[in-house]
PASEBA-1860 file (N, C-alpha, C; in nm, 3 decimals):
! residues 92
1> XXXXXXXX> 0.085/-0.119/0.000/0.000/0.000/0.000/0.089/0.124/0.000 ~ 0.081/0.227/-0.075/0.135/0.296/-0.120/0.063/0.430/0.013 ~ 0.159/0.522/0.078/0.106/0.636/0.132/0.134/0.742/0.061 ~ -0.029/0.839/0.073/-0.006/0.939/-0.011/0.014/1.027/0.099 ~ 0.138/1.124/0.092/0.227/1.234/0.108/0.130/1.359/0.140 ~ 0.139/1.433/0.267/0.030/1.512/0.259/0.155/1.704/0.220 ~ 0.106/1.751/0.141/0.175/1.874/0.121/0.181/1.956/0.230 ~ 0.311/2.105/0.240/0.294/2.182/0.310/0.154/2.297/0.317
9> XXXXXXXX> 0.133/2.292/0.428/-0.016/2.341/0.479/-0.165/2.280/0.446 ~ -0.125/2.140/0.458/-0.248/2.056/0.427/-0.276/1.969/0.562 ~ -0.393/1.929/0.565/-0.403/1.909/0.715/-0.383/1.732/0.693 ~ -0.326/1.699/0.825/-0.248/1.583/0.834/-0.265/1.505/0.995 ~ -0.198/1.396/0.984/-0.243/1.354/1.134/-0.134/1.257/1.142 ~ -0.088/1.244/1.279/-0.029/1.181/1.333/0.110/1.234/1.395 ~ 0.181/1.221/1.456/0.271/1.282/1.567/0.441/1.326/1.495 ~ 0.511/1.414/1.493/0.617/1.457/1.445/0.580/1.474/1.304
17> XXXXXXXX> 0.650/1.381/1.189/0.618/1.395/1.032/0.452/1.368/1.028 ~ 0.406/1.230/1.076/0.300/1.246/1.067/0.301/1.155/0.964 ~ 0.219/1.190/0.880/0.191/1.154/0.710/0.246/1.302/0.618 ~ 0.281/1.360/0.638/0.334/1.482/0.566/0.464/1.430/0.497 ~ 0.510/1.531/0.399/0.609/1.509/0.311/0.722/1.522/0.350 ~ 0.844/1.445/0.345/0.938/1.455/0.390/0.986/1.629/0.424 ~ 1.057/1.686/0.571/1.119/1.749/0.576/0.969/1.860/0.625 ~ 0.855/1.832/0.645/0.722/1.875/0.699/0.702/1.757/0.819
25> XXXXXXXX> 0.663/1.888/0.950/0.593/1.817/1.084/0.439/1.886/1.096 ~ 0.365/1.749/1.132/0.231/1.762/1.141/0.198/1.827/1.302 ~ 0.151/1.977/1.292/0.165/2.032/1.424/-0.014/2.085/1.429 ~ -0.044/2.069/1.575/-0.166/2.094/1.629/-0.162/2.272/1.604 ~ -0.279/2.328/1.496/-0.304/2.481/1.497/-0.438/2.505/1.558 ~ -0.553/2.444/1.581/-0.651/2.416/1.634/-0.690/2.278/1.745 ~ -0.762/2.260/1.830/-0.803/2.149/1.895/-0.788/1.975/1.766 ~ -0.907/2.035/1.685/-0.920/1.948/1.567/-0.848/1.923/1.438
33> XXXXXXXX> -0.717/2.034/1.463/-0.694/2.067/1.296/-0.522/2.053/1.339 ~ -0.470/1.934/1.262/-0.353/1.939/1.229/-0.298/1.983/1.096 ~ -0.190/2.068/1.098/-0.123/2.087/0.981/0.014/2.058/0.913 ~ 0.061/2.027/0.818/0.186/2.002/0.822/0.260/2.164/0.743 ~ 0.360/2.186/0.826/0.419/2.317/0.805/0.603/2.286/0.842 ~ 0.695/2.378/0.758/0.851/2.362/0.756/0.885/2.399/0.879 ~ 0.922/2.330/0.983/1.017/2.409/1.060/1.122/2.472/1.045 ~ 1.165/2.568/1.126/1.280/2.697/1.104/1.354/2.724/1.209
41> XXXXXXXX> 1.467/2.772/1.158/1.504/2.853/1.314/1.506/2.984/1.291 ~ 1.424/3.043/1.393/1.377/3.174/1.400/1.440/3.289/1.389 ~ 1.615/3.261/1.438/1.693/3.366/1.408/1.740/3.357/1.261 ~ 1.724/3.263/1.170/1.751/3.263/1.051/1.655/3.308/0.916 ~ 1.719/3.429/0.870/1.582/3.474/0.804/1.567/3.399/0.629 ~ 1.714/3.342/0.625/1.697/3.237/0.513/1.639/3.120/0.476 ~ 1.627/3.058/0.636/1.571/2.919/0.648/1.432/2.875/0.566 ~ 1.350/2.976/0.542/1.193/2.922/0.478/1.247/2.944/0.297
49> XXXXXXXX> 1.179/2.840/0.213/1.204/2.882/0.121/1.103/2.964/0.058 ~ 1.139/3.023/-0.049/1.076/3.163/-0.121/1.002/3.109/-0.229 ~ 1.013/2.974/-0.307/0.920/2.971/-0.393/0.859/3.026/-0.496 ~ 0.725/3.073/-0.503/0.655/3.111/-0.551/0.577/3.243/-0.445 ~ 0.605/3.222/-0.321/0.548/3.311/-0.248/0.639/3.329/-0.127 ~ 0.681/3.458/-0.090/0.769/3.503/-0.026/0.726/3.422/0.155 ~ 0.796/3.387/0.215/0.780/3.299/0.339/0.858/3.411/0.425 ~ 0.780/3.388/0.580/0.905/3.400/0.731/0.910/3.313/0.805
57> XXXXXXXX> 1.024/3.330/0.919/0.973/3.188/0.995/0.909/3.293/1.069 ~ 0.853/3.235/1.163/0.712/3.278/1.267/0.723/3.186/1.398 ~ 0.788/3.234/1.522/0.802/3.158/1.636/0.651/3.139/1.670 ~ 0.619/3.017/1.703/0.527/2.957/1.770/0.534/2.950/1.935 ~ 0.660/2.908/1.956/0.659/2.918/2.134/0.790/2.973/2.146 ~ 0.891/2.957/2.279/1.033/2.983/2.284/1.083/2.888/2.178 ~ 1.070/2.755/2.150/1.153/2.644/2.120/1.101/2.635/1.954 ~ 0.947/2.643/1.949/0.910/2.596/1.783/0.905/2.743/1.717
65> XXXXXXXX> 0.940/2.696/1.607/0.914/2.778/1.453/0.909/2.732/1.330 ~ 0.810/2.810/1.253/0.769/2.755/1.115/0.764/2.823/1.030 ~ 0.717/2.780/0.900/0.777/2.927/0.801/0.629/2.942/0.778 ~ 0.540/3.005/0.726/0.448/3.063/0.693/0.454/3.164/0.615 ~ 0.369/3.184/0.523/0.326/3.276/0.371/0.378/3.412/0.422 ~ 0.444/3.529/0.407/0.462/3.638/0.475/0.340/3.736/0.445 ~ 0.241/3.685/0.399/0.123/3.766/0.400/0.093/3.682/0.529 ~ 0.059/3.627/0.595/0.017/3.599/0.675/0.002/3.719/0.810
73> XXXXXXXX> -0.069/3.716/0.890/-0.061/3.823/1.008/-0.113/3.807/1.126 ~ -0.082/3.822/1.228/-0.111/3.834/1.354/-0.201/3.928/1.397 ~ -0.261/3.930/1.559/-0.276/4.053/1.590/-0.191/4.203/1.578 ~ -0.188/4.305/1.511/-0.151/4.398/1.484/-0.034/4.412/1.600 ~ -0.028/4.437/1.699/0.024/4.490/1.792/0.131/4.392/1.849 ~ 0.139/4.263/1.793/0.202/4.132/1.808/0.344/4.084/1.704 ~ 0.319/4.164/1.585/0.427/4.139/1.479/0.470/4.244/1.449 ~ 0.562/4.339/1.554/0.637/4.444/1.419/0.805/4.368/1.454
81> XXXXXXXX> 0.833/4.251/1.535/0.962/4.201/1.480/0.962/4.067/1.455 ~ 0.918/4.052/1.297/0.914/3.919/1.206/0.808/3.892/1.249 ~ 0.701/3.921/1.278/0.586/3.854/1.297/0.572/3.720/1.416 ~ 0.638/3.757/1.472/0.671/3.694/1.598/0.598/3.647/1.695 ~ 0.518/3.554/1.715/0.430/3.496/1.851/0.384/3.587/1.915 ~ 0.223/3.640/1.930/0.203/3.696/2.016/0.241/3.661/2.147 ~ 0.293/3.715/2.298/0.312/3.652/2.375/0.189/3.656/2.478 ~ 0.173/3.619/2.593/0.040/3.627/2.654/0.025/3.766/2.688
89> XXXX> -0.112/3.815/2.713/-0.168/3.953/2.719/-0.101/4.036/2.637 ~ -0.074/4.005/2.509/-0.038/4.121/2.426/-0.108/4.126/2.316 ~ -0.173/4.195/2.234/-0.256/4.199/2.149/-0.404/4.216/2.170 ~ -0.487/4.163/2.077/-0.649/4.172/2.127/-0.681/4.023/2.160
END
């Protein structure tokens, strides 16, 4: 049986890779909704690739980061360095 490969930002299941495509981890963004997205390291602004659509990485906690679409956005008041994790009580 052949597994089909789930792409970056397609929703996926199961723990670390998951079912995602090599070099993609399947990470909890909702209760119900896993996604598979590139990890990064956050001080590196080369690490996401550019593609077809310009990427950043985007810290998730102290330890995780992922690259995400650079249109992407936060609460306003949360991203003016790299779009960076809101931290608690900051934002709306």
């Amino acid at each position: 049986m052949e597994i089909s490969w789930v792409a970056e930002f397609g929703k996926c299941s199961g723990e670390g890779q998951g079912d995602c495509e090599a070099g993609l981890e399947c990470i909890p963004i909702e209760p119900e909704l896993t996604v598979c997205m590139k990890p990064c390291q956050y001080n590196d602004p080369t690490d996401c690739p550019s593609d077809d659509v310009p990427r950043v990485c985007v810290g998730f906690s102290q330890t995780e980061a992922y690259c995400l679409e650079q249109t992407a956005a936060l609460y306003e008041p949360c991203y003016p360095d790299n779009f960076s994790w809101c931290q608690e009580n900051q934002g709306s």
